[in-house]
C-alpha positions as CSV (number, residue, x, y, z in Angstrom):
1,X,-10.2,-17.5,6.1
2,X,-11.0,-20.6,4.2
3,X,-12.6,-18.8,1.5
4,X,-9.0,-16.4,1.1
5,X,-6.9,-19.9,0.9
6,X,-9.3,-21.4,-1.8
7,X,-8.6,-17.8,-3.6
8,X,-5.3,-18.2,-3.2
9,X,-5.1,-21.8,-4.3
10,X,-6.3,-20.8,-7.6
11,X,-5.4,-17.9,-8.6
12,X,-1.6,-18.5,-7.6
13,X,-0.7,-20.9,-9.9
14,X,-2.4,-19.2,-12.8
15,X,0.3,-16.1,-11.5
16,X,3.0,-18.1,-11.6
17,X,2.3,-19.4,-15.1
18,X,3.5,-16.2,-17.0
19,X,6.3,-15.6,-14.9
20,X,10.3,-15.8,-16.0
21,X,12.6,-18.6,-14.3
22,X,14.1,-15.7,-12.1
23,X,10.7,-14.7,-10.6
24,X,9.2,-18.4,-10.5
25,X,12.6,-19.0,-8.4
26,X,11.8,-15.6,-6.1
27,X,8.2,-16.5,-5.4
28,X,9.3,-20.0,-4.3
29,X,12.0,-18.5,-2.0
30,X,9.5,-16.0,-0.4
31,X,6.9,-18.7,0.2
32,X,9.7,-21.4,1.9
33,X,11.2,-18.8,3.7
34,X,7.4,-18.0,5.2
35,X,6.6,-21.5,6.4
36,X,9.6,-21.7,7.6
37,X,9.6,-18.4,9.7
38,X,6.2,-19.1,10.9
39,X,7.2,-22.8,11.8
40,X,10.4,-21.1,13.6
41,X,8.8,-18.6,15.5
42,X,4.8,-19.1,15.5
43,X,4.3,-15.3,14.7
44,X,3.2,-13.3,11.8
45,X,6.7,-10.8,12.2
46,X,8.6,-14.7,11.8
47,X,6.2,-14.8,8.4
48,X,6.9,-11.7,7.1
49,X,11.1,-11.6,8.0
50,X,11.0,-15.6,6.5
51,X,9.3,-14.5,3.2
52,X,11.3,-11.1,3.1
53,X,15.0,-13.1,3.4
54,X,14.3,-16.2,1.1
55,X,13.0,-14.3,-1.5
56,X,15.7,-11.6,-1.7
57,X,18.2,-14.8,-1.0
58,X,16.7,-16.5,-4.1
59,X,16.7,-13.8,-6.2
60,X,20.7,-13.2,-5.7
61,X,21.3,-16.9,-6.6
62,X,19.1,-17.0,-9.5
63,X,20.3,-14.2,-11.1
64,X,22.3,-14.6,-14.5
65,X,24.9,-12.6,-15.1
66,X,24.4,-12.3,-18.8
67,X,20.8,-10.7,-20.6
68,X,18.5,-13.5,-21.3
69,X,20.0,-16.0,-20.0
70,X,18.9,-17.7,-16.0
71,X,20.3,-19.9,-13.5
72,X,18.7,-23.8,-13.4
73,X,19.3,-26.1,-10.6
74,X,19.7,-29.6,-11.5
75,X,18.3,-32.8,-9.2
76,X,21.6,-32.8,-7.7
77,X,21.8,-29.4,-6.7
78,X,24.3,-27.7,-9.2
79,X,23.5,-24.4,-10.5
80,X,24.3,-23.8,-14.7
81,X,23.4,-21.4,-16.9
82,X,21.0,-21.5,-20.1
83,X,18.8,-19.6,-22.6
84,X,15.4,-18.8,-20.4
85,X,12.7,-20.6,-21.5
């Protein structure tokens, strides 16, 4: 188990590097939504239905309307739209 979490630590970030705003934003919503589920419930089916609703939750409010373009959150919390970086 310890081994699978140092895997994990490393190669995650490296994953995450190469991905769009949209997906970056989707992979943090899965992974909140997972400690929170487990926290919630203390099972793996809390883990799994956590992951499954904040990353299909994050990927409806990330989502740009308009081709190349995503949604950004600011430090006070207000969504805008920009060129992807």
């Amino acid at each position: 188990m310890k081994n699978l979490l140092i895997a994990s630590l490393l190669i995650v970030p490296m994953a995450l590097t190469s991905c769009t705003r949209t997906e970056k934003n989707v992979t943090l919503g899965a992974a909140t939504g997972a400690v929170i589920g487990g926290v919630v419930t203390g099972r793996t089916s809390g883990v799994v239905a956590g992951a499954l609703i904040g990353g299909v939750t994050m990927a409806f409010v990330s989502k740009s309307k308009r081709s190349g373009y995503c949604v950004y959150r600011d430090r006070r919390g207000r969504l805008h739209e920009a060129r992807c970086r």
